[in-house]
ROSE-4610 file (N, C-alpha, C; in Angstrom, 1 decimal, always signed):
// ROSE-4610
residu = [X/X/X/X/X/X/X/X/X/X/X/X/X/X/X/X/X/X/X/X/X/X/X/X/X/X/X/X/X/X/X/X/X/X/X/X/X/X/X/X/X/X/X/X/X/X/X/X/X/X/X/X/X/X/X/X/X/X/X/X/X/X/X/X/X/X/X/X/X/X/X/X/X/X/X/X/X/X/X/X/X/X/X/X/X/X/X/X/X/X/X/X/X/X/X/X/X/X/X/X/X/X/X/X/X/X/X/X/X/X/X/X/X/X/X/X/X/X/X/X/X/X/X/X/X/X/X/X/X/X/X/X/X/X/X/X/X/X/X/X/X/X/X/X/X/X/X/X/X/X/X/X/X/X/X/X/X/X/X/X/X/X/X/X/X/X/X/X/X/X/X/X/X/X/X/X/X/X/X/X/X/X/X/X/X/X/X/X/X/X/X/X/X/X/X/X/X/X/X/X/X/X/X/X/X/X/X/X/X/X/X/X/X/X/X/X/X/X/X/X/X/X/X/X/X/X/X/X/X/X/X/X/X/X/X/X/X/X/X/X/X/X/X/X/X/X/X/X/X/X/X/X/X/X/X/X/X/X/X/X/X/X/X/X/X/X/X/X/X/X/X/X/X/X/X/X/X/X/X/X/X/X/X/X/X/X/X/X/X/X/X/X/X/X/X/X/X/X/X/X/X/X/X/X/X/X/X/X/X/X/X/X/X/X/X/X/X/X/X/X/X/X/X/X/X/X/X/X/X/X/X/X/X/X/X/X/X/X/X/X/X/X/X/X/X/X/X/X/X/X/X/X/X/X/X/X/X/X/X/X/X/X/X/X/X/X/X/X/X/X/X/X/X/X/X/X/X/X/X/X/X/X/X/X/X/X/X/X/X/X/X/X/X/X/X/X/X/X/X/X/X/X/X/X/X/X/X/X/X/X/X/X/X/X/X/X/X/X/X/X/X/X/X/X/X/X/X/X/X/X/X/X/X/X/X/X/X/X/X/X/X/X/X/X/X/X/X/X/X/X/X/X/X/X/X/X/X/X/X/X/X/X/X/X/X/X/X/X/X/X/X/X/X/X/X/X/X/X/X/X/X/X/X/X/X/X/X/X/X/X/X/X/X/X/X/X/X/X/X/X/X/X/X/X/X/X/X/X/X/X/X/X/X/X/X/X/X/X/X/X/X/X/X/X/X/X/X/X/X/X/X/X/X/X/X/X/X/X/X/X/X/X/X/X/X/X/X/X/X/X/X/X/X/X/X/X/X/X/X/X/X/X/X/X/X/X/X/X/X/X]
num = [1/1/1/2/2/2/3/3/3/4/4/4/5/5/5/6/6/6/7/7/7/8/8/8/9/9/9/10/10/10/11/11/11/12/12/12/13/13/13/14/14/14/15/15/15/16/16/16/17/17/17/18/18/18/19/19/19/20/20/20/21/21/21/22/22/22/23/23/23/24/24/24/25/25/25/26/26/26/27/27/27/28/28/28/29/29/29/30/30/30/31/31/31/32/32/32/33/33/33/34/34/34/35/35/35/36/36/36/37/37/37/38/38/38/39/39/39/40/40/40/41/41/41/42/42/42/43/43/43/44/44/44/45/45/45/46/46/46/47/47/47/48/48/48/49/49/49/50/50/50/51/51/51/52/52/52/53/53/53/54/54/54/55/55/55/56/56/56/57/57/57/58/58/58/59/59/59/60/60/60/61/61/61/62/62/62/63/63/63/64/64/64/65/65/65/66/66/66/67/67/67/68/68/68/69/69/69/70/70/70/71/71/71/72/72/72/73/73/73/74/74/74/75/75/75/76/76/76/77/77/77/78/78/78/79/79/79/80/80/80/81/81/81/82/82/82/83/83/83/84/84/84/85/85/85/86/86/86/87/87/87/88/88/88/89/89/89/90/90/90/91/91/91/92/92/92/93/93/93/94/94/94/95/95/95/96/96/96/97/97/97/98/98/98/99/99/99/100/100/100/101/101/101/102/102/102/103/103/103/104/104/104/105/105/105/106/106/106/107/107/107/108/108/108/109/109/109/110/110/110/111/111/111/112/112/112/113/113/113/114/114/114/115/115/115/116/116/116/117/117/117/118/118/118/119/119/119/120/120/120/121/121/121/122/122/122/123/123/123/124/124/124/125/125/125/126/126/126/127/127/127/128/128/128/129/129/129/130/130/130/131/131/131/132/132/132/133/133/133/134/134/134/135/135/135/136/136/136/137/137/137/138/138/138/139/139/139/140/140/140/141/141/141/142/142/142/143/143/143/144/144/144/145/145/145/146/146/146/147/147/147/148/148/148/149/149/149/150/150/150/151/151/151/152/152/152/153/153/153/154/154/154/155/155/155/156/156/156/157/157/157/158/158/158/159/159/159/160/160/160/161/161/161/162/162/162/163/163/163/164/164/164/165/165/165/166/166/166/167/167/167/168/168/168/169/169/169/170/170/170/171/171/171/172/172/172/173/173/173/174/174/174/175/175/175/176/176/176/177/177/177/178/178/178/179/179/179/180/180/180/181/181/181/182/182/182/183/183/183/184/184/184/185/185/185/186/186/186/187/187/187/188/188/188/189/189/189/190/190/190]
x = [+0.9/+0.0/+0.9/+0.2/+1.1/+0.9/+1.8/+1.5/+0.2/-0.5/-1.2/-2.4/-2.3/-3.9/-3.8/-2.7/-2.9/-3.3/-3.3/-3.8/-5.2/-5.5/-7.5/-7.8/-7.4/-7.9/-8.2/-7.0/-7.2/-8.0/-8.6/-9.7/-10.7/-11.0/-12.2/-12.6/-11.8/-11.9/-12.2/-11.9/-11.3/-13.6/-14.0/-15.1/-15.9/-15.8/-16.6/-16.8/-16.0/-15.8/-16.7/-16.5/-17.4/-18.8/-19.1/-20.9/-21.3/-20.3/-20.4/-21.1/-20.0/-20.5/-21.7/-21.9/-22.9/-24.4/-24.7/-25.3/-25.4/-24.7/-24.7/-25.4/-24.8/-25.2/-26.7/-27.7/-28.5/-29.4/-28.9/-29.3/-29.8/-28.4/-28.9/-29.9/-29.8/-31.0/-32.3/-32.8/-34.0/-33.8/-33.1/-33.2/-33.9/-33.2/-33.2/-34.8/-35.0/-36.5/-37.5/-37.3/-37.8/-38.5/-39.6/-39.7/-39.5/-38.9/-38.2/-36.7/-36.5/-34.8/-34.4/-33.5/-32.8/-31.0/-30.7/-28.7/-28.4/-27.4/-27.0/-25.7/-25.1/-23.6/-22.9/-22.1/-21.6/-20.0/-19.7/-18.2/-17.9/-16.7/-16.1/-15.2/-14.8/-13.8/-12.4/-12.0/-10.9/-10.6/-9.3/-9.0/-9.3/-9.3/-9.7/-8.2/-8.2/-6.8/-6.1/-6.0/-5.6/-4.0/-3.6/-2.4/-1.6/-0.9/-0.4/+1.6/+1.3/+3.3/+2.7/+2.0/+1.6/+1.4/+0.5/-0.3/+1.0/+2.3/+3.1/+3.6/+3.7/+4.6/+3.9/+4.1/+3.3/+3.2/+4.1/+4.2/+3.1/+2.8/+1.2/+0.2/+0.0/-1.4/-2.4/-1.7/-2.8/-3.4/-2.4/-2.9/-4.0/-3.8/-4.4/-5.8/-6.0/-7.5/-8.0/-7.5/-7.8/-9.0/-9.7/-11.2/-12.0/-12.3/-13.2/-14.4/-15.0/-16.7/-17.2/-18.3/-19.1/-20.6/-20.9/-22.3/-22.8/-24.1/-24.9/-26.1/-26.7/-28.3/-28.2/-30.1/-31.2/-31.2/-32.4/-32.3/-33.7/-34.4/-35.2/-35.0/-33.8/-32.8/-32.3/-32.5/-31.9/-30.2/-29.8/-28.0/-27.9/-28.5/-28.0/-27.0/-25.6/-24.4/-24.1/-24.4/-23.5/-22.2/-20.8/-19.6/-19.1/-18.7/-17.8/-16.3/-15.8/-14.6/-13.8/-12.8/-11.6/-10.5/-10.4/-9.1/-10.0/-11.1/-12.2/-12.3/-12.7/-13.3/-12.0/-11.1/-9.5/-9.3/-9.5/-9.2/-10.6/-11.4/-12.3/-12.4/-13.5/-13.6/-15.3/-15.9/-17.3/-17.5/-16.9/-17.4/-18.0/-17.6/-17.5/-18.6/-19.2/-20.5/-21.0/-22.1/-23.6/-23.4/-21.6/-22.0/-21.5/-20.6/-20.2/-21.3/-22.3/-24.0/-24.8/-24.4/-25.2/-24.9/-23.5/-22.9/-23.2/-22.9/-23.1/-25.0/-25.7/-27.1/-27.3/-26.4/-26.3/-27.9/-27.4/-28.4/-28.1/-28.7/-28.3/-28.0/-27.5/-26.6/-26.8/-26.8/-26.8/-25.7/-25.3/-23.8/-23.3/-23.8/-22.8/-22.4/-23.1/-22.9/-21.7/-21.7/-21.0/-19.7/-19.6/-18.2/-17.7/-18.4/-17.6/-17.5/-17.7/-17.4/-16.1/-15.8/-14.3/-13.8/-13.6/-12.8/-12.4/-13.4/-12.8/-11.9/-12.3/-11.2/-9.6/-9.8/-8.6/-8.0/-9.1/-8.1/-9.1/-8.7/-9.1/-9.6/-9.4/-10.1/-9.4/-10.1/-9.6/-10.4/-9.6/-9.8/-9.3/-9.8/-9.1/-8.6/-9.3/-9.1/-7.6/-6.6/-5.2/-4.9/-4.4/-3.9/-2.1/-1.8/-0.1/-0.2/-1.5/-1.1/-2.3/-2.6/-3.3/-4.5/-5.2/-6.3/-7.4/-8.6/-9.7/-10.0/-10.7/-10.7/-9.9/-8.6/-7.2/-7.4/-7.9/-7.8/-6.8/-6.2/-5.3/-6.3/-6.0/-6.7/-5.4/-5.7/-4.8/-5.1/-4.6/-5.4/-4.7/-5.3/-5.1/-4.4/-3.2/-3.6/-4.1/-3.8/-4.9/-3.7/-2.5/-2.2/-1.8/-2.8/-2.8/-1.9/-0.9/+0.4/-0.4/+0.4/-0.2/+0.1/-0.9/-0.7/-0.5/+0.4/+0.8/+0.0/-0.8/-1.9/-1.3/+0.5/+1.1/+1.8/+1.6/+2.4/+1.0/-0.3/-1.7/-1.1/-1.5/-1.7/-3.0/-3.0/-3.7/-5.3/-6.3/-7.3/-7.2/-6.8/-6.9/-7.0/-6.2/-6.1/-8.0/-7.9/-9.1/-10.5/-10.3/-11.4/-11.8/-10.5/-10.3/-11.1/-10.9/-10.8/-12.7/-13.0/-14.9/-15.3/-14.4/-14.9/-15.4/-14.6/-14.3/-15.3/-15.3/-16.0/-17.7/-18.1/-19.4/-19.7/-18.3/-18.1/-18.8/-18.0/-18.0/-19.4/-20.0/-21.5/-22.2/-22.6/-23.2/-23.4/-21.7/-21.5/-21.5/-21.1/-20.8/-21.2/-21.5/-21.6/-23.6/-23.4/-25.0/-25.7/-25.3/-26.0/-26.7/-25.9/-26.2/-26.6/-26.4/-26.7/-27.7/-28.4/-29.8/-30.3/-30.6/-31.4/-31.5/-30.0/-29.7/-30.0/-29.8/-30.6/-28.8/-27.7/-26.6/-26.9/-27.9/-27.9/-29.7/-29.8/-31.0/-30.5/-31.3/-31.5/-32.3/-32.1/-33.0/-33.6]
y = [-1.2/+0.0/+1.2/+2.1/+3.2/+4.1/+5.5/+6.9/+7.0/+7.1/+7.8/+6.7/+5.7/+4.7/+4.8/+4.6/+5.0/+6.1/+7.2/+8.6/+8.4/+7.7/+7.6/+6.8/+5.7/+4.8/+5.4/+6.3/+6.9/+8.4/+9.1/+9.4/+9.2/+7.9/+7.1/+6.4/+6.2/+6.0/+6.5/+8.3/+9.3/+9.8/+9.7/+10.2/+8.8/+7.6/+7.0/+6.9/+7.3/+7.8/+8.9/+9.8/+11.0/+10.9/+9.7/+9.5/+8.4/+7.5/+6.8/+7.8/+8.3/+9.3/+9.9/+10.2/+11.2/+10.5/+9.1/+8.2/+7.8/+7.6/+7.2/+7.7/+8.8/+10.4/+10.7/+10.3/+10.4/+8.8/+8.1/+6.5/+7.1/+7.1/+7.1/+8.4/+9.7/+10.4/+10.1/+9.5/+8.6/+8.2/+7.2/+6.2/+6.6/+8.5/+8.6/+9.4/+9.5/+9.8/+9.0/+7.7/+6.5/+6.4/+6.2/+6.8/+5.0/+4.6/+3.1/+2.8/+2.1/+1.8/+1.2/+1.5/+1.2/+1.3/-0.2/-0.3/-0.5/-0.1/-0.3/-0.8/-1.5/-2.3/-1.5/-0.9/-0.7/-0.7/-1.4/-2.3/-2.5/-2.3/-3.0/-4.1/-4.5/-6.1/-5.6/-4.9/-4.5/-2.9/-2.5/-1.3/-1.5/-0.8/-0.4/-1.0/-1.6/-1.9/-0.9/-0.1/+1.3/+1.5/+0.6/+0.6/-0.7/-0.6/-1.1/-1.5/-0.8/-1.4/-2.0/-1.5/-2.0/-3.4/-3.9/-5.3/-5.8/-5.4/-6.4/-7.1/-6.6/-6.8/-7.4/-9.1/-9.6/-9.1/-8.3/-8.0/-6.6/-6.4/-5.2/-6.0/-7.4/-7.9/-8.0/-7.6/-7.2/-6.0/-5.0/-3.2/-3.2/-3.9/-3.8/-4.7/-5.2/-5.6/-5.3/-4.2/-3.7/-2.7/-2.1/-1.1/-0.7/+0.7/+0.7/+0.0/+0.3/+0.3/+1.2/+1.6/+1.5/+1.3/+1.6/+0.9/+2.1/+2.2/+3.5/+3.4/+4.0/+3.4/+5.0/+5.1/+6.4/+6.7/+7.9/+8.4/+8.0/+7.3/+6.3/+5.5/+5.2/+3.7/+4.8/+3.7/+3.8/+4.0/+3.4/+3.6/+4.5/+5.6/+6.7/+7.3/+7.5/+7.9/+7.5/+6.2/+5.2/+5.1/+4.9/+4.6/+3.4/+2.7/+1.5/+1.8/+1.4/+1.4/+1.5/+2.6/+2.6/+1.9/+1.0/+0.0/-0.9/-1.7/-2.8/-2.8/-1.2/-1.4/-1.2/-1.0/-0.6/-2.0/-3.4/-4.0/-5.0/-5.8/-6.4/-7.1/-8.3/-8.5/-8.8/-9.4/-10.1/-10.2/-11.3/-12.7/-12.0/-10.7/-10.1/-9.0/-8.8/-7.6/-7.7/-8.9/-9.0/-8.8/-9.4/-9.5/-8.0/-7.3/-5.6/-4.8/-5.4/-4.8/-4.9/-5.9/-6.4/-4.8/-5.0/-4.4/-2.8/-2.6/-1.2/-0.7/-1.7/-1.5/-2.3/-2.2/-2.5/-3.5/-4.3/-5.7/-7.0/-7.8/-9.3/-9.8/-11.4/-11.4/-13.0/-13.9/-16.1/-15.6/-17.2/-17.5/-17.6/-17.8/-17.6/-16.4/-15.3/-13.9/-14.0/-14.2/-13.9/-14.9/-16.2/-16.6/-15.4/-14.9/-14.1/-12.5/-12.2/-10.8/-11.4/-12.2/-12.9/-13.4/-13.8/-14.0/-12.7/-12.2/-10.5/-10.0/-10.2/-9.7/-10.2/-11.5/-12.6/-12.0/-12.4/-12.3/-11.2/-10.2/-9.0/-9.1/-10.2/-10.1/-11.5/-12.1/-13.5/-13.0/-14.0/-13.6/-14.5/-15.0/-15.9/-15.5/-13.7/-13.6/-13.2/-13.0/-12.6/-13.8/-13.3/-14.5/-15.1/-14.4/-14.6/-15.5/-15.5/-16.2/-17.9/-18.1/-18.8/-18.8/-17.6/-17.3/-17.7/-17.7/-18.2/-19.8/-20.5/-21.8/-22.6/-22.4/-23.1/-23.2/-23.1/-23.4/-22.6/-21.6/-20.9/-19.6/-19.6/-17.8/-17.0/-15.7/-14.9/-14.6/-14.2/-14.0/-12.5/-11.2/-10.1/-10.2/-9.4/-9.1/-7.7/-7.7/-6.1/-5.2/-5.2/-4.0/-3.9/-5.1/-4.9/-5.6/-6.1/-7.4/-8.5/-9.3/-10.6/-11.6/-12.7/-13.5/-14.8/-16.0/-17.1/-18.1/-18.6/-19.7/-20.5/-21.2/-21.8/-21.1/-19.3/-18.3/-18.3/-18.6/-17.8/-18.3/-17.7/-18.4/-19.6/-20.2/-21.3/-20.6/-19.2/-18.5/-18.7/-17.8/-17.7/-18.8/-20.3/-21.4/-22.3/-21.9/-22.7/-22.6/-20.6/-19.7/-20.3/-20.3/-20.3/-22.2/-23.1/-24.1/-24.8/-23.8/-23.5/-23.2/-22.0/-21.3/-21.9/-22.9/-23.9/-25.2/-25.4/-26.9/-26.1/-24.7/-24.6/-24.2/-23.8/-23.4/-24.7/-26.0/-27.5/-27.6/-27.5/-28.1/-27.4/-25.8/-25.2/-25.6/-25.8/-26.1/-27.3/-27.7/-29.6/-30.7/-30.6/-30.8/-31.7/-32.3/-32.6/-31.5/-30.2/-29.3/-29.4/-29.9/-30.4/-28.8/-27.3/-26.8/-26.2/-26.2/-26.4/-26.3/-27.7/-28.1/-27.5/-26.6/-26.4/-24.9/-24.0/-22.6/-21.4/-22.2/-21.7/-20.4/-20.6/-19.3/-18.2/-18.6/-17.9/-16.8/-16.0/-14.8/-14.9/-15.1/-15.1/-14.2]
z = [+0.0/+0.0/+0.0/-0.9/-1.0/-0.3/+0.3/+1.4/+0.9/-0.4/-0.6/-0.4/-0.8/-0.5/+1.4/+1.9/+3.5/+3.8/+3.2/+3.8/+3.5/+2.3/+1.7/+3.0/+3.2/+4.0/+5.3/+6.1/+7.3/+7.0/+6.1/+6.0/+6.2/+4.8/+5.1/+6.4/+7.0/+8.5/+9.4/+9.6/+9.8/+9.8/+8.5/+7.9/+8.8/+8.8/+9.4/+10.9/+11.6/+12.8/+13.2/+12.3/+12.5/+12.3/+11.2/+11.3/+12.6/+12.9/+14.0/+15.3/+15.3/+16.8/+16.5/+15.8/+15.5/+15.3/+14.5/+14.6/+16.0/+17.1/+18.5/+19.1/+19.2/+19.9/+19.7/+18.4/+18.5/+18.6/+18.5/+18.7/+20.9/+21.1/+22.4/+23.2/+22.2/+22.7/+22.5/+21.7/+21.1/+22.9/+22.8/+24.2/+25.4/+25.5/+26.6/+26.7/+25.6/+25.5/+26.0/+26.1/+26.6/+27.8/+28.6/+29.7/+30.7/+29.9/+30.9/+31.0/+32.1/+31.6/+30.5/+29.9/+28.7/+29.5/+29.0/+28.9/+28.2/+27.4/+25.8/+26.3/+25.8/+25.5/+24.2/+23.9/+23.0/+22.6/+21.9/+21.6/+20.0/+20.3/+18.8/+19.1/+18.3/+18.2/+18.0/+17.3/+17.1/+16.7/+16.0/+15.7/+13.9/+12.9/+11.7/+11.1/+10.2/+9.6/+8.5/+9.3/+8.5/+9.2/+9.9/+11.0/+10.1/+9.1/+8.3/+8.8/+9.3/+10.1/+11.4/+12.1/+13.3/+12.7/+12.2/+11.4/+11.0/+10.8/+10.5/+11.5/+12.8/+14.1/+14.8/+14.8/+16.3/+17.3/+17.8/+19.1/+19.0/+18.2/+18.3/+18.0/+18.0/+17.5/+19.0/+20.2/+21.1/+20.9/+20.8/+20.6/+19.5/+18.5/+17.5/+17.4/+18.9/+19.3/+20.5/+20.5/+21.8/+20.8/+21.4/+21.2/+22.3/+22.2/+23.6/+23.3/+24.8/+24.5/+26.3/+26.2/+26.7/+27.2/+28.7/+29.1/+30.0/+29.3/+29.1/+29.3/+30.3/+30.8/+30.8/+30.0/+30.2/+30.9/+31.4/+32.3/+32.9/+32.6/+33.2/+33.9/+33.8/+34.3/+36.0/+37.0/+38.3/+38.2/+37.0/+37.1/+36.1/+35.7/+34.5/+35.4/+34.4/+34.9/+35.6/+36.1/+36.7/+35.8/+36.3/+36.1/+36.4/+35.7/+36.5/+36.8/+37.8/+38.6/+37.4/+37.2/+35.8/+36.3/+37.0/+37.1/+36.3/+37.1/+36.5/+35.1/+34.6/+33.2/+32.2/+32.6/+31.8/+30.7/+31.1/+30.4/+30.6/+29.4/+29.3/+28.2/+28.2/+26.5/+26.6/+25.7/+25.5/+26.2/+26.6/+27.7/+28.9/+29.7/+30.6/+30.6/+29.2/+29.4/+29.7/+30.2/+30.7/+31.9/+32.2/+34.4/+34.3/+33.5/+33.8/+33.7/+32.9/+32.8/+34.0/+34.8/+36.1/+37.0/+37.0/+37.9/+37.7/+36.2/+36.2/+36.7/+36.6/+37.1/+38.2/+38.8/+40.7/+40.3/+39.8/+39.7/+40.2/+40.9/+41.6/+40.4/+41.0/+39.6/+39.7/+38.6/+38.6/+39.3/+40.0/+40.3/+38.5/+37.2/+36.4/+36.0/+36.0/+36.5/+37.4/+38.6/+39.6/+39.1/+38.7/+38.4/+37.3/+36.4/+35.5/+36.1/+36.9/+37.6/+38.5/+39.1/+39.5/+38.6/+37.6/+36.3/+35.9/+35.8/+35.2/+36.3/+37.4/+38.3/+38.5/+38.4/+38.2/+36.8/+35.5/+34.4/+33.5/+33.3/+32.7/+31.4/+30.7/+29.3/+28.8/+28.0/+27.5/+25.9/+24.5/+23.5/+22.7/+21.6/+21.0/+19.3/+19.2/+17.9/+17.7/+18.4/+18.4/+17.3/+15.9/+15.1/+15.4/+16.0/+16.6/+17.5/+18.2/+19.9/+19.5/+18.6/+18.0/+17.4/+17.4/+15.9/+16.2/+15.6/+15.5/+15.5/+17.0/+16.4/+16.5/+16.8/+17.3/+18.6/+19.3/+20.9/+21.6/+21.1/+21.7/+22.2/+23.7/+23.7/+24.5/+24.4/+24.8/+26.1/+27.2/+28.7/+28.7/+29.4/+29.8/+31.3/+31.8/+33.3/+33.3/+34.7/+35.1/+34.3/+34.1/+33.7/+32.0/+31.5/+29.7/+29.1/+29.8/+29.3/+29.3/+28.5/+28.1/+28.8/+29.5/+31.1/+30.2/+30.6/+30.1/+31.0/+30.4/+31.4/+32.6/+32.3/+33.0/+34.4/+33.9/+34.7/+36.2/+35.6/+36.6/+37.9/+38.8/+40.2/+40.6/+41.7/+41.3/+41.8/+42.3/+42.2/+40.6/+39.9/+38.0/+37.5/+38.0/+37.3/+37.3/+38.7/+39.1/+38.4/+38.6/+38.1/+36.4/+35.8/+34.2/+34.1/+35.0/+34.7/+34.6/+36.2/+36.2/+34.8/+34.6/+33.3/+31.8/+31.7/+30.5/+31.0/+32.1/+32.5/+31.9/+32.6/+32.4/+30.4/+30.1/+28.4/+27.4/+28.1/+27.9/+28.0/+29.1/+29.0/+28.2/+28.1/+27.4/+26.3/+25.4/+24.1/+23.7/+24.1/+23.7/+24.8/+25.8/+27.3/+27.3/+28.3/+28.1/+29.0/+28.9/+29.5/+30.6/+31.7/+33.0/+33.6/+33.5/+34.6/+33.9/+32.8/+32.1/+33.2/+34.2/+34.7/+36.5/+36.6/+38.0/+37.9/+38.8/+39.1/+38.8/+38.4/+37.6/+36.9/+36.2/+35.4/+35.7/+37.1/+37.9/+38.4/+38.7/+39.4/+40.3/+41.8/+42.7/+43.4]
């Protein structure tokens, strides 16, 4: 790619960014017009591949999936401008929005809720799309610690080993598993 298809590309990017916000901004005033609670989750997966030397260097294929998001309740909602803790919310992935949604709406939570609000606390974000650390689908995931470096599964202490190990046993049943906690109150709200 030449200076010049990189400068169109970080425009065009540059230009979608600016309808983004702008689409949001009124996505979520509509919302707040609402006269009930409303929580929006809002995330991206990665950065824009407009980072063309970065994309060559494994050693940036975390930076380069890293993306904010935010969680945003109306003003009908009991948690409008509620904040979550900025150490907590600094590092996160998927797996972690519905119990960061619990929390940001000071809501009870399943114990599978509550294993994944200690996972997040243990391990800050887990991810499997890193194609350096094993890719999509290869069984390889990447683990976060709290301060954004990358945690080696064999390095966790034996809290993180245990936590990660629940994590995959309930992953197992859900998906492949004879969905034994189907039947148990795991994923209840009492």
């Amino acid at each position: 790619m030449t200076p010049d298809d990189e400068h169109s590309a970080i425009n065009v990017f540059s230009t979608g960014l600016k309808y983004t916000d702008q689409v949001t901004l009124n996505f979520l005033s509509q919302l707040n017009q609402i006269n009930k609670p409303i929580t929006v989750i809002f995330c991206g997966d990665h950065l824009p591949g407009i980072y063309l030397k970065e994309d060559q260097d494994p050693d940036d294929s975390v930076l380069l999936h890293e993306a904010d998001y935010f969680i945003w309740s109306n003003d009908a909602s009991p948690s409008a401008n509620a904040k979550l803790d900025d150490f907590e919310a600094a590092f996160s992935s998927s797996n972690y929005f519905m119990s960061s949604a619990a929390e940001h709406m000071n809501e009870k939570v399943s114990p599978y809720l509550a294993l994944l609000t200690k996972l997040h606390e243990e391990i800050p974000a887990i991810s499997r799309v890193i194609s350096n650390r094993g890719g999509i689908g290869l069984g390889t995931a990447t683990y976060l610690q709290s301060d954004g470096t990358v945690a080696d599964s064999d390095s966790m202490n034996k809290t993180q080993k245990q936590l990660l190990a629940d994590y995959k046993l309930v992953q197992y049943d859900q998906t492949s598993g004879k969905n034994y906690l189907k039947e148990s109150d795991f994923m209840s709200v009492d």
